[in-house]
Steps between C-alpha positions, in 0.01 A plus 500: 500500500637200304716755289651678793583144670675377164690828490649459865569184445666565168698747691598238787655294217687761329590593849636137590661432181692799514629395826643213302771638335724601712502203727563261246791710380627512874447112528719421187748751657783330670421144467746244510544300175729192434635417113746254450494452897639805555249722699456870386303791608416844312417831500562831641281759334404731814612533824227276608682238267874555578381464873354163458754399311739668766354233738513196344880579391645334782370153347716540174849585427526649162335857436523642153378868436392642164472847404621757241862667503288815636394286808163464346362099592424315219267143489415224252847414522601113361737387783673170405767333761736238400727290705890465488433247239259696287204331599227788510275447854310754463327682174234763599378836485464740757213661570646847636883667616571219795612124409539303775563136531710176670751345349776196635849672615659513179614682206251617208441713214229718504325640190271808516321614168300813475402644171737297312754587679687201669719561827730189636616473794698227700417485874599313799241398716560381881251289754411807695461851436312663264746607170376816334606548080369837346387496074486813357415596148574751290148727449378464144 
């Protein structure tokens, strides 16, 4: 009796700690995260992802999208964003194919490195609206 109530209750923990995984994945999803005081947010691996992110897009005005020459998304991309001046705001990496964050109406020059491979762009950002900038790589 003892050995059949350890067993289910073995199996209740495997049980709940499997149901672990994905949530905390799903929590760390979409997140809003601030460097430099410029406020950032991540992600886009799924549909379920791009969605979220979809939603929270109105609060930012600078979208940057990652993916291969082939149209195949790309993540663990280092995103650095300097000012007119050449001040970097903002160094961090991506965690999946959508980069979106909120920068002051201005000028800036945005850096996007993925597998050594450095693209530089220079963008103008305004108060409102939400400005979209495509990265693509060549495959290796």
């Amino acid at each position: 009796m003892k050995s059949q109530l350890f067993a289910y209750g073995f199996a209740a923990i495997l049980l709940g700690s499997a149901s672990l995984g994905p949530v905390a994945s799903a929590a760390s999803d979409g997140v809003v995260q601030t460097a430099g005081g410029v406020s950032y947010v991540s992600g886009g691996i799924g549909t379920d992802s791009r969605d979220r992110l979809s939603s929270q897009a109105r609060d930012f005005n600078l979208k940057l999208v990652f993916a291969s020459k082939s149209g195949e998304y790309v993540s663990g991309v280092q995103v650095v964003i300097a000012n007119a001046a050449g001040k970097t705001l903002l160094d961090a990496t991506s965690e999946g194919p959508w980069f979106l964050t909120r920068l002051p109406a201005g000028n800036y020059q945005v850096a996007a490195t993925f597998a050594g491979n450095a693209i530089k762009r220079q963008v103008a950002v305004g108060a409102a609206g939400l400005r979209t900038i495509d990265f693509r790589w060549a495959a290796e």
